[in-house]
N, C-alpha and C positions, 0 to 999 in steps of 0.2 A: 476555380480561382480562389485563391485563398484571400480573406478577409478579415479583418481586426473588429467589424462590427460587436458591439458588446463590449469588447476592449479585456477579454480574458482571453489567456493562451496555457494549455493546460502541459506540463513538461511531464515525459513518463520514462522511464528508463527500459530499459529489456533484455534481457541476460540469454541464455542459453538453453537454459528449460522452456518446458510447454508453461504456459498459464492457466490454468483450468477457468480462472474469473476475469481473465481479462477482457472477454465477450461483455459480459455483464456491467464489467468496470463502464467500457466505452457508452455502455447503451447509457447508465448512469449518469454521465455526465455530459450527454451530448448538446444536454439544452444549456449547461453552464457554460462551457468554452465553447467561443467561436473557431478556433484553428485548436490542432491535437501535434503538438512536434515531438516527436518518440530519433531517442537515443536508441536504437536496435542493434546490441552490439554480439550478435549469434553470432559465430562465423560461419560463412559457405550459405546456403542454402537455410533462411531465416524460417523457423517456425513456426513465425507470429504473421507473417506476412497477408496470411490469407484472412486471417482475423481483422487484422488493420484492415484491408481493401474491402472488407464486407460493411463492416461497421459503419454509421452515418458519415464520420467523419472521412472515410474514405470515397462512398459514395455520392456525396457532396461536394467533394476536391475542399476541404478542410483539413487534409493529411498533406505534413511535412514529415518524413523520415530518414534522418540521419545512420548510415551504417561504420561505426567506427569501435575500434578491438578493444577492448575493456582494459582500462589500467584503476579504476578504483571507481568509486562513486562519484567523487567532487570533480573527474574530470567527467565524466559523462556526465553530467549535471551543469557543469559549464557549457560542454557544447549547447544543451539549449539554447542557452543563457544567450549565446555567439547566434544564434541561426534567430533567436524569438528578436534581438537586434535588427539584424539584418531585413528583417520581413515589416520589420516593425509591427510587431504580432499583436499588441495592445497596451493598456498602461497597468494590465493585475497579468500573475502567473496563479495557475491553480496546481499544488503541488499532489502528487497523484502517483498512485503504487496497482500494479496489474493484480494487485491480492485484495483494496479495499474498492466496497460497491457504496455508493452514495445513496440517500432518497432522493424523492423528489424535490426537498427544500431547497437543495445546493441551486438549483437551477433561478431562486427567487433569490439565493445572499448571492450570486453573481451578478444579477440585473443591477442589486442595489450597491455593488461597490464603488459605483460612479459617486455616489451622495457621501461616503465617506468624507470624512474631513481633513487637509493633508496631513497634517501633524500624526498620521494612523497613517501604518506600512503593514501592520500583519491582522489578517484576520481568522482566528481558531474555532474548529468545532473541537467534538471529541468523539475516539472511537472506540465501540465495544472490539476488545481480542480476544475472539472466539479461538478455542485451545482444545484441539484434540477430539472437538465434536461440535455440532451446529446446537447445542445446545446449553453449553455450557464456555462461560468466558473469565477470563481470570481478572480484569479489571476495566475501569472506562475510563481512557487517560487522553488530555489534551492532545493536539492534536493541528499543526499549521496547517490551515487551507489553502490560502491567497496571502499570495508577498504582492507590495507595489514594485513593478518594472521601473529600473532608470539603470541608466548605461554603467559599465564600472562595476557591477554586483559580481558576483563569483562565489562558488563552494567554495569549503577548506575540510580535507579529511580522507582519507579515504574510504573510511566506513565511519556510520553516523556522522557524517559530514555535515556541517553548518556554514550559513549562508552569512556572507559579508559583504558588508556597501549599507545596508539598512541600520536607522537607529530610532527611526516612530516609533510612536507607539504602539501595543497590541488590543486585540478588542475579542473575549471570547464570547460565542453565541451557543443559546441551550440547544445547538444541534448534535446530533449524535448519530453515526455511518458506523459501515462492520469494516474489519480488518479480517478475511477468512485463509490466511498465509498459516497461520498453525493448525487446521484443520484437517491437512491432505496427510499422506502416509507418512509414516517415523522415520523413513529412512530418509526423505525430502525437508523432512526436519534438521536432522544429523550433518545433509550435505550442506544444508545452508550454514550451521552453526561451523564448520570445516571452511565454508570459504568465510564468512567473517575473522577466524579468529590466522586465517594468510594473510588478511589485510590488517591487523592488528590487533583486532577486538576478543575480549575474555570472554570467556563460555567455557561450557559442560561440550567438550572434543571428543568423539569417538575416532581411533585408526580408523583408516580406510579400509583394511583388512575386517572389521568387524560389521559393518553398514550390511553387509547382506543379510547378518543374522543375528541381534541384539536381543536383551530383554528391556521391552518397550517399558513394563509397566515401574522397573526398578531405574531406567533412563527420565521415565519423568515423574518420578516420585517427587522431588521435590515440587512439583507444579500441583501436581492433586488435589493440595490442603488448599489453593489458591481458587480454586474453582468456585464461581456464583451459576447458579441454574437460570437462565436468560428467558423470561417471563412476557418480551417485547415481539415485537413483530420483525422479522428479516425486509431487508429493501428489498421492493417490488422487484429490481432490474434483477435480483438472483435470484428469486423463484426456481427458475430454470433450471437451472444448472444446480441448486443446490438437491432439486427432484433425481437431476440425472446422479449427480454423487452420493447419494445418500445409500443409497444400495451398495454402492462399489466399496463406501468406507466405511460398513456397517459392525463388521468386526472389530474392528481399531476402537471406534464410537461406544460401543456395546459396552467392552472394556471402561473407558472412560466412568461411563452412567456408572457401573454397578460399584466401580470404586469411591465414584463421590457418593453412592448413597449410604455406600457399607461405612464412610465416616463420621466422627462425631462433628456434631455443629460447635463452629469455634469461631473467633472473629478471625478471618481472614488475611492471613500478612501478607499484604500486600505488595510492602516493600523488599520484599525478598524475594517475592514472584517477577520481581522488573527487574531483579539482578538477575533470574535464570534463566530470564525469558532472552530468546535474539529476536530484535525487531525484525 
C-alpha cells in the first residue's frame, strides 16, 4: 500500500538502456522517500523492471510505475508530477537520476524537510561527476534535491528541462552524492550525447556510423585537463557494484589514470569541462 508518510516522493525517469546503478541508486535512497514513482518509458518488455520489483521500494508496495513512450524529458517528468498528484504522494519530491547513488545523510535532510520554512521550495546538495573512472571527477557542482509539491508545477524543455510553478527560496546543504553516468563505456557516452543533441542540446556528436569504433582518447581530450584525483570515500550503497565494474571497465579507466598523470598540474578549467560535458 503506498503511503505518503515522511511526506517525500522520489520521481525517476528510465529510458531504454540497462542502468548498471540503479540497484544502488534505489538501495540509496530508500530511507529518504516514502513512495519511488518511476516514468519507465522502455518499450516492450522493460529492462528495469526486475530491478524495481526487487528493491525496497518495490518489496514494500512503495512502487508506482508509469509506462509511457518517451517524447522528451519535461513530458516524462510531468507525468510524475500528474500520478505524485493523484496519489497525493506527499508535500517534497526528491529529484533523482538511475546514474547518481546518494550517502547516508540524504535519508536525515529528508526527515528534516518538514521543519523547513515555507518561504523555501528548493533544497541543493552537490555532486561529485565521476568522468571516465571511479577515480577521478571533473567537478562538484550544485545540484536540486527536493522541490516543495503543490498542484500546477510542470517541466519545460525537452532536455535540461526546468521546473515551473515554484518561486521560494533556495537553501544549499554541505552534502555531497556521486553522479557515476560518465564512468561506463565510450560508446554509451557518444549514444547519450546523440540523443541529447535530437532533442536540441549542443555537444561534441559522433555519426552513428562511427560509435562502433572511435578514438576514445582524442573524443575526450578536451575533458582530460579537467580531471581532479577524488581523495573521498564512494557511497556505501555502490560498493557493490562499483566492485563488480571495476574489472569490466578497467581498460577504459587505465587509459584515463595514465593520461591524467602524464599531464602537467594547471588550474583546472572548469568552465569549459561544463560546456563539454552532457549531463
Amino acid at each position: 500500500m503506498i503511503s505518503p508518510a515522511g511526506g517525500v516522493a522520489a520521481h525517476l525517469i528510465l529510458g531504454t538502456r540497462d542502468e548498471p546503478f540503479l540497484s544502488a541508486m534505489l538501495e540509496s535512497i530508500a530511507d529518504a522517500a516514502a513512495v519511488l514513482i518511476v516514468n519507465d518509458n522502455a518499450p516492450g518488455s522493460s529492462p528495469h523492471a526486475d530491478t524495481l520489483a526487487a528493491s525496497r521500494f518495490g518489496r514494500e508496495g512503495r512502487l508506482i510505475v508509469d509506462r509511457t513512450s518517451f517524447t522528451g524529458f519535461d513530458a516524462a517528468r510531468n507525468i510524475c508530477l500528474r500520478i505524485h498528484e493523484r496519489n497525493a504522494a506527499g508535500g517534497w519530491v526528491a529529484f533523482v537520476d538511475a546514474d547518481e547513488v546518494h550517502g547516508t545523510p540524504v535519508a536525515g535532510i529528508a526527515r528534516r524537510l518538514c521543519r523547513l520554512p515555507p518561504e523555501y521550495d528548493f533544497v541543493d546538495g552537490y555532486t561529485w561527476h565521476f568522468f571516465a573512472s571511479f577515480e577521478y571527477y571533473t567537478s562538484i557542482e550544485r545540484r536540486m534535491m527536493f522541490f516543495r509539491f503543490k498542484p500546477g508545477l510542470r517541466w519545460e524543455g525537452h532536455v535540461h528541462e526546468h521546473l515551473l510553478g515554484l518561486s521560494g527560496k533556495r537553501v544549499a546543504l554541505p552534502y555531497v552524492y556521486a553522479h557515476y553516468g560518465h564512468t561506463l563505456e565510450p560508446r554509451r557516452h557518444a549514444e547519450k550525447g546523440r540523443l541529447y543533441s535530437s532533442l536540441g542540446a549542443p555537444g561534441n556528436v559522433l555519426p552513428e556510423e562511427a560509435l562502433d569504433d572511435f578514438d576514445v582518447v582524442e573524443y575526450f581530450k578536451p575533458v582530460y585537463p579537467c580531471l581532479i584525483r577524488f581523495r573521498g570515500g564512494h557511497p556505501t550503497a555502490a560498493s557493490e557494484i562499483l566492485a563488480a565494474l571495476s574489472p569490466k571497465l578497467s581498460q577504459n579507466h587505465d587509459i584515463t589514470a595514465a593520461i591524467v598523470r602524464s599531464q602537467p598540474l594547471t588550474i583546472k578549467p572548469l568552465t569549459s569541462c561544463a560546456d563539454t560535458i552532457t549531463r
